[in-house]
KEKOL-510328 format. One record per residue (C-alpha): y, x, z. Coordinates in pm, whole numbers, padded with zeros to 5 digits, always signed. Layout:
YXZ
...
//
This chain:
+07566+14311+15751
+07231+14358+15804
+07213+14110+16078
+07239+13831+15830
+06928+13949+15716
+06727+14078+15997
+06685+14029+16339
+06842+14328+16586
+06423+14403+16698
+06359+14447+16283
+06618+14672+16232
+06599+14905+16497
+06198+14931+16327
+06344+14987+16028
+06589+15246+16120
+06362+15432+16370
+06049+15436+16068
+06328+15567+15841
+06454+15878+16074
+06381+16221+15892
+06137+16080+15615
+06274+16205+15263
+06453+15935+15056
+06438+15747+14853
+06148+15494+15009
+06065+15143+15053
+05980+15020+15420
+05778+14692+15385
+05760+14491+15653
+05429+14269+15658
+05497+13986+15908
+05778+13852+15732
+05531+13822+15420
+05293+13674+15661
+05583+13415+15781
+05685+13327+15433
+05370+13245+15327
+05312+13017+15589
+05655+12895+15508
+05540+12812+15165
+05218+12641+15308
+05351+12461+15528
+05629+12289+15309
+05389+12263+15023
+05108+12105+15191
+04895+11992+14915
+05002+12313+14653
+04747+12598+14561
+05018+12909+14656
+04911+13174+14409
+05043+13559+14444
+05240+13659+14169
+05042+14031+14253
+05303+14242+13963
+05597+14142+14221
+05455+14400+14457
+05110+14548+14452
+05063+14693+14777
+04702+14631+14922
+04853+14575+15253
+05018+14262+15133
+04734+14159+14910
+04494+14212+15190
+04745+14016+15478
+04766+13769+15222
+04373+13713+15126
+04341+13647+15497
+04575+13389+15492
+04386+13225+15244
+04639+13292+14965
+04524+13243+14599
+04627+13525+14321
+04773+13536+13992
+04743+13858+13818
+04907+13950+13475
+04630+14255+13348
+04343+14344+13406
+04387+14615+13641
+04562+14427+13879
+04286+14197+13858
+04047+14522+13949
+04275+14552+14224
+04235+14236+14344
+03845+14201+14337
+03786+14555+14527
+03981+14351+14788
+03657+14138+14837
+03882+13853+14679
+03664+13584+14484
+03724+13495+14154
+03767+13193+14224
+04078+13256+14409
+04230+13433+14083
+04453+13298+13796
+04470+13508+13451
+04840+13400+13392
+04988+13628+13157
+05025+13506+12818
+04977+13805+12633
+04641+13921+12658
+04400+14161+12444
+04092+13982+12399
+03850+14215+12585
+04048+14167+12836
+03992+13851+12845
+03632+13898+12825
+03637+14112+13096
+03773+13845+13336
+03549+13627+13207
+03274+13801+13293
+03426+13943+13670
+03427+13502+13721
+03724+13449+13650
+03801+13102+13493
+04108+12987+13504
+04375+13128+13261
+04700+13021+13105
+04776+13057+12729
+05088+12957+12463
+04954+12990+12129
+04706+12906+11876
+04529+13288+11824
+04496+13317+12223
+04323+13031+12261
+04075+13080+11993
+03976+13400+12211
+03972+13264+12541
+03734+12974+12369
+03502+13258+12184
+03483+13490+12481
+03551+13265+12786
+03381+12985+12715
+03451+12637+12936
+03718+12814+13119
+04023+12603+13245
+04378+12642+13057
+04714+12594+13208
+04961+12540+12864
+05261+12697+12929
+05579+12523+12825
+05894+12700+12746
+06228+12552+12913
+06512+12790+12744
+06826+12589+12882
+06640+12560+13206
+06593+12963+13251
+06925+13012+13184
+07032+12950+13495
+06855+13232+13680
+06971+13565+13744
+06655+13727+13579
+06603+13428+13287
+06232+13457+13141
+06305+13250+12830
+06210+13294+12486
+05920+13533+12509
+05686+13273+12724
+05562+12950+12630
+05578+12713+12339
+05772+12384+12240
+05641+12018+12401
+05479+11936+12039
+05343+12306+11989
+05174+12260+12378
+05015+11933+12291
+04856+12102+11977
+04709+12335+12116
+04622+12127+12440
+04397+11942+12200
+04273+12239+12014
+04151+12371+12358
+03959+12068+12406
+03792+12079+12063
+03650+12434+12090
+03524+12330+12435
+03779+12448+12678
+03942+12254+12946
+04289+12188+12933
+04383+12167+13283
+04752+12141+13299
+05115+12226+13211
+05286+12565+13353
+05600+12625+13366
+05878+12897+13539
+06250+12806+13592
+06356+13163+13586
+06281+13404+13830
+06545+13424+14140
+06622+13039+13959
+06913+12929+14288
+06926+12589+14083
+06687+12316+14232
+06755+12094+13966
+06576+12347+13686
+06266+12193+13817
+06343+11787+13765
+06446+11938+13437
+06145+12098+13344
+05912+11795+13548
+06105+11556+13327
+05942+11701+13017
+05608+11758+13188
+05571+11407+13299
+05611+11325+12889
+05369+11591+12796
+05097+11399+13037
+05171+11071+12931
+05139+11164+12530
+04828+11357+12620
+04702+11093+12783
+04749+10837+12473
+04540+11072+12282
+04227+11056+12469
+04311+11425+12705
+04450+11360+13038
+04541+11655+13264
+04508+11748+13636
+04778+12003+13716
+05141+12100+13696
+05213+12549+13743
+05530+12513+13848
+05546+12909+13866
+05757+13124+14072
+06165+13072+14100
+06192+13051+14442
+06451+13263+14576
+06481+13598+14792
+06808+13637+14996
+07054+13872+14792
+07430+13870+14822
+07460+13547+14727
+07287+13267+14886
+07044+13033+14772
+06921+12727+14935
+06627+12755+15197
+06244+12705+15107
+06224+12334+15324
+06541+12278+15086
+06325+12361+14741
+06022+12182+14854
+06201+11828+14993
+06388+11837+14641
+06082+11933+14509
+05859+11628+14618
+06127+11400+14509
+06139+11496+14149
+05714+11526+14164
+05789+11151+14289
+06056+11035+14097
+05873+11116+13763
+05507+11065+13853
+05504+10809+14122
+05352+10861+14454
+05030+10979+14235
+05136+11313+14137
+04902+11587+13983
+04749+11826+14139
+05060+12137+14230
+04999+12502+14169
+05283+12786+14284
+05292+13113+14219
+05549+13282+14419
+05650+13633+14417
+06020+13736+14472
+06000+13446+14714
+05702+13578+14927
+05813+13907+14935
+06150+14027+14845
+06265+13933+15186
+06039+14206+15324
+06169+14492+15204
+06426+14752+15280
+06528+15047+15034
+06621+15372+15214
+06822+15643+14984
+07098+15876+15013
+07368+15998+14855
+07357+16314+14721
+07747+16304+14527
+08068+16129+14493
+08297+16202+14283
+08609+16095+14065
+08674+16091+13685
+08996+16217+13737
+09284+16241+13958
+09430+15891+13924
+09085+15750+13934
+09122+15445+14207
+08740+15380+14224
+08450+15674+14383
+08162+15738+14166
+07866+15720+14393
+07536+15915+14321
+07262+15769+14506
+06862+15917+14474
+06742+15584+14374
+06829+15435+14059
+06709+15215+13731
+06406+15442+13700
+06300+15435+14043
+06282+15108+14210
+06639+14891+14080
+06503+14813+13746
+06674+14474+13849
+06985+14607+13836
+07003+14657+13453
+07258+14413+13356
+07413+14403+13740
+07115+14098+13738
+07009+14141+14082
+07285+14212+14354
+07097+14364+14655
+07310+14336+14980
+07381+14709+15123
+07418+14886+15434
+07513+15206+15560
+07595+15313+15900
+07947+15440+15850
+08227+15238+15918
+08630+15214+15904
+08877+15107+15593
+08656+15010+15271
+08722+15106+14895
+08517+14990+14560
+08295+15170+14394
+08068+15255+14133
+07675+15326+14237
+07484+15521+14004
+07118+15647+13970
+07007+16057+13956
+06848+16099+13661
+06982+16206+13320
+07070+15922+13147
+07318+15693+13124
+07196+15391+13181
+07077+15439+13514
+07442+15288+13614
+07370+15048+13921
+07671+14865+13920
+08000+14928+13764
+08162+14549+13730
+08035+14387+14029
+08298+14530+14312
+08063+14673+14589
+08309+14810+14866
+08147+15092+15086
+08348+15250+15341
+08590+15552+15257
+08461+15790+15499
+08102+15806+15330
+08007+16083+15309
+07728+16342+15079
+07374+16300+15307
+07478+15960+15432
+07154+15690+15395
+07233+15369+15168
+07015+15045+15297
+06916+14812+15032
+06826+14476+15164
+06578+14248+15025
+06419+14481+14798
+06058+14440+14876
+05992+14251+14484
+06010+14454+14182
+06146+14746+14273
+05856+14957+14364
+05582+14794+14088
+05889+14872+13869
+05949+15257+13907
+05882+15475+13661
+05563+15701+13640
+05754+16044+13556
+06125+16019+13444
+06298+16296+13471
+06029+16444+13678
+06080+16185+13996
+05783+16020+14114
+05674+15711+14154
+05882+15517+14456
+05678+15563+14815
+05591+15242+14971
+05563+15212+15364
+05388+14919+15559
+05494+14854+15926
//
């Protein structure tokens, strides 16, 4: 399997790096971040690529990436902290979380940051009393839209098309500058069309805006874009062609300026999850499925696979006649139940000891582990 997703010369990296280390770990592999970020410049010529940093941290990526030229979005101000001590200008930084305290905000006001992004009326009072002048991305929430991605981020971001022009004009009047509409189609979104559904109402947004005296630069079309799981999503020349043709179709060949901020896309692909199993068992006699005990779980990197959301593709070694079964976490609770409905089949002869690959892992899964639970540590992170 693993062929489908790396080359023979990656794997035999991966799987030499991975000999006698203790499990569970994350091997991160920094020229394929390097390649997709390229990738992303090179299909979206004209398109300010910001890091999503909270997809995955590590200052090896951040730092490959701030030679690239990349741009950053952070969602607190630590990561922002994190950023900076990287020698990263301001400049190149986007505030984009929504939900903000506002000494926060003050804070990355005063590091130079200027640019944030903002969905209602009490946040923009404080970015306009303690960040003065700074730009303002509205954020627009698309709820049918979302719904099509395997990890939806409805509901809790953004505001309605009248709401956003509101407060688009509110901005203006205590002296900010509204710079554009964001928006995110739902994170691992394999549906190109969620973004001529969510131009289509930008495009309206603009053109009522610009009746009214205010008319806007930008569109933040967020993240979406893909990482290869089990099931296949279209490639990243794919998104961007579509892409352009919406931007065109809506706009005219005088489109706003474009702002992306990838995560998943730039670097789930990286990654590799290395664990072990350490029991399988039965429920009873008759039971036709194995319970496999794995020492990776919710808590410690899949956070993803709450729900059975994410579906990572998974290697082991061992091979012969296959058999479902269920994959489970260590610690003491019971949710940390990987996947019980969705039929993974791993081969009978696995065995207690035996390492468990989990492909395309390097987004969310090791800025997701927990601090402490159950006494594990935080998930360790290796860059080759």
């Amino acid at each position: 399997m693993y062929l489908d997703y790396y080359s023979q010369a990656e794997w035999a990296k991966i799987i030499n790096f991975a000999t006698d280390r203790e499990t569970p770990f994350l091997i991160v592999i920094l020229e394929r971040i390097r390649n997709k970020f390229l990738l992303f410049s090179n299909n979206f010529p004209n398109a300010k690529i910001y890091y999503a940093v909270k997809a995955s941290p590590g200052i090896e990526i951040l730092t490959a990436l701030r030679d690239l030229g990349a741009y950053f979005d952070v969602a607190s101000i630590y990561e922002l902290d994190r950023v900076l001590k990287l020698n990263i200008p301001p400049n190149r930084i986007s505030y984009g979380n929504t939900i903000k305290k506002s000494q926060h905000i003050q804070y990355a006001y005063q590091q130079g940051v200027r640019l944030f992004t903002s969905d209602c009326e009490a946040d923009i009072r404080h970015i306009a009393k303690v960040a003065p002048g700074s730009k303002i991305f509205l954020r627009l929430i698309i709820d049918a839209v979302t719904s099509d991605s395997d990890w939806p981020l409805s509901r809790k971001f953004g505001c309605q098309p009248r709401m956003l022009i509101e407060l688009a004009l509110l901005a203006k009047e205590l002296g900010l500058q509204p710079y554009g509409v964001s928006f995110h189609v739902g994170s691992q979104q394999r549906e190109i069309s969620a973004y001529d559904a969510a131009i289509a109402q930008v495009v309206l947004i603009f053109e009522q805006l610009e009746k009214q005296g205010l008319k806007l630069q930008s569109i933040n079309m967020g993240g979406g874009f893909p990482a290869d799981y089990i099931t296949k999503a279209n490639t990243l020349p794919t998104y961007a062609e579509e892409i352009y043709r919406y931007l065109e179709a809506h706009f005219g060949a005088q489109f706003p300026e474009i702002y992306l901020e990838p995560g998943r896309g730039l670097a789930g692909d990286a990654g590799v999850l290395v664990s072990e199993v350490i029991l399988i068992a039965k429920k009873s006699r008759t039971d036709l499925r194995r319970w496999v005990y794995t020492d990776i779980g919710i808590f410690n990197g899949l956070m993803e696979a709450i729900d059975e959301s994410i579906k990572y593709p998974l290697h082991t070694d061992k091979t012969g006649p296959t058999g479902e079964v269920i994959l489970a976490g260590p610690t003491c609770d019971s949710l940390d139940i990987l996947y019980e409905n969705f039929k993974y089949q791993l081969p009978l002869s696995l065995e207690i000891g035996d390492k468990l690959y989990w492909l395309s892992t390097g987004a969310y899964t090791a800025s997701y582990s927990s601090v402490e639970f159950n006494g594990f540590p935080p998930l360790t992170t290796y860059y080759i």
